[in-house]
C-alpha positions in Angstrom: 132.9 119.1 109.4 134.2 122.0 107.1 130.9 122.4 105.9 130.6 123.0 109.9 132.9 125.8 110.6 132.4 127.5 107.2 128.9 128.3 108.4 130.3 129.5 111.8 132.9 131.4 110.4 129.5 133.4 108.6 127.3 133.0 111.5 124.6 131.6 109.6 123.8 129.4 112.6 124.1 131.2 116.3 126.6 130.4 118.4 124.7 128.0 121.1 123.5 126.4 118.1 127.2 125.6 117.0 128.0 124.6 120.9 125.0 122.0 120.5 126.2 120.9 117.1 130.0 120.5 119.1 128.5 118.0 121.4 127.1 116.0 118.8 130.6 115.2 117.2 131.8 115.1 121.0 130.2 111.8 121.2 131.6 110.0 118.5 135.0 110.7 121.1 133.2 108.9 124.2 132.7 105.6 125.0 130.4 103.7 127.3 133.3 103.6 129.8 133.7 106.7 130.1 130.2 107.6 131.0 129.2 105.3 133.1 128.8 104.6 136.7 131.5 101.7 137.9 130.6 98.2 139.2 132.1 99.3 143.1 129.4 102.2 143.0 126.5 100.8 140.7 123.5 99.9 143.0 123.5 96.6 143.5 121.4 94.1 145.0 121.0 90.4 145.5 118.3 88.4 143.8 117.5 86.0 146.7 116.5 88.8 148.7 113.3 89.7 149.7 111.8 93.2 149.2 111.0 93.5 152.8 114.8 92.5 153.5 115.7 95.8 151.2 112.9 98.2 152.0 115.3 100.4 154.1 117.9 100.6 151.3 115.4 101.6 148.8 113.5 104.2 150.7 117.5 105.9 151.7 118.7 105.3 148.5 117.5 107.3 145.3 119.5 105.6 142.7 116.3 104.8 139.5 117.9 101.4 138.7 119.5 98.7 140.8 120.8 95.4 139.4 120.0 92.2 141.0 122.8 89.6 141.1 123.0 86.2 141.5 125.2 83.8 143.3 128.5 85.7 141.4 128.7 89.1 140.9 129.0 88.8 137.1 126.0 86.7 137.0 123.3 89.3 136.6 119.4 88.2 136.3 118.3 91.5 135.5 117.5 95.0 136.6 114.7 96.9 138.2 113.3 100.3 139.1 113.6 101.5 142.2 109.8 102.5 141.5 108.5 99.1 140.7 110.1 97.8 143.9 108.1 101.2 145.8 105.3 100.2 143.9 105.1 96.3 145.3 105.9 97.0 148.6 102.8 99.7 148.9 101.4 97.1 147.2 101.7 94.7 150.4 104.1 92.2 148.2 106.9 92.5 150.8 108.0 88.9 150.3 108.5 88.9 146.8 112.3 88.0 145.8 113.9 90.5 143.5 114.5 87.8 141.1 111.3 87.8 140.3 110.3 91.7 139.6 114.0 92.5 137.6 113.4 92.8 133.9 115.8 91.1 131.6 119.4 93.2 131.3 120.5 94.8 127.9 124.1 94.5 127.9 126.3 96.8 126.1 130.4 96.6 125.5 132.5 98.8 127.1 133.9 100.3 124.1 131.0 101.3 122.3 131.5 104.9 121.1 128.2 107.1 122.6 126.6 107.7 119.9 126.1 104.2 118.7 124.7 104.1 122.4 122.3 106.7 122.2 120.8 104.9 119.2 120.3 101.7 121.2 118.4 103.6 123.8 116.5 105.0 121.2 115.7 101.4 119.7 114.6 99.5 122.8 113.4 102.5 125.0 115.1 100.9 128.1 116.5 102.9 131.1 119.9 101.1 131.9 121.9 99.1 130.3 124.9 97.1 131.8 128.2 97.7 130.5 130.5 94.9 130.0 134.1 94.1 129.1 136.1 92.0 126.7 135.3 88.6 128.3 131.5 89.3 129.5 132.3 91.0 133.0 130.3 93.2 134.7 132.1 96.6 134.4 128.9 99.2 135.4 126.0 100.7 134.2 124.8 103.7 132.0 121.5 105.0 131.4 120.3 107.2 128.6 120.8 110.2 130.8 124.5 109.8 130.9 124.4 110.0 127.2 121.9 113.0 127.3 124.4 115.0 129.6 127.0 115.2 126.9 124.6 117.2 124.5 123.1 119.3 127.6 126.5 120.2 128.4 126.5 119.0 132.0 128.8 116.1 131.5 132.6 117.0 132.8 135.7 114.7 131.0 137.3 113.4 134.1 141.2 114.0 132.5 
């Protein structure tokens, strides 16, 4: 980190360069909690439903990855793209249950520092990943974009 400011102190490296370089160690301060989206406002959907049940939702609703739930809401079975469920209902498969188009769920603790996060995106190329507590609970979600907005410099702390 000396090394760091030593080098901005010279401006050997310009100063948007530094801002990026900023963001980088700005992550290691983050946690999944604090960039994700909440279990009252992650899209959710149940797993015994059909798509035809849904379609309404779906077409209103933009949201890129809904969860499917079971018969508890901490009993996941897995997530899907709001583009895969498009895709099957132009596809005529209007009675298909959700249960069986959701992909199996990566889950994640909620105190994972971001940048340990961003590597596990980066590993496994999936979208979403639900974020859990201490005892397994369904907390939220967070896809790689939440991650990506810290280093883009979009990404407002909340305190």
């Amino acid at each position: 980190m000396v090394f760091f400011f030593f080098h901005l102190q010279l401006k050997l490296i310009e100063d948007d360069e530094a801002a990026m370089i900023f963001k980088v160690f700005q992550l290691n301060d983050l946690k999944a909690k604090d960039l994700m989206i909440p279990r009252v406002s992650a899209p959710c959907l149940d797993g015994s439903s059909n798509l035809d049940e849904i379609s309404k939702l779906i077409l209103s609703d933009n949201s890129p990855w809904w969860v499917i739930l079971g018969d508890k809401v901490d009993k996941i079975q897995g997530v899907v793209e709001r583009e895969r469920m498009l895709a099957e209902l132009i596809n005529g498969e209007n009675k298909k249950l959700l249960s069986e188009i959701c992909e199996p769920v990566d889950y994640i603790p909620e105190m994972i520092k971001a940048d340990q996060l961003l590597t596990r995106f980066d590993k496994n190329h999936k979208g979403v990943k639900v974020v859990v507590d201490e005892f397994g609970g369904f907390v939220g979600i967070i896809g790689a974009e939440a991650v990506l907005s810290v280093l883009a410099g979009w990404w407002k702390n909340k305190s």
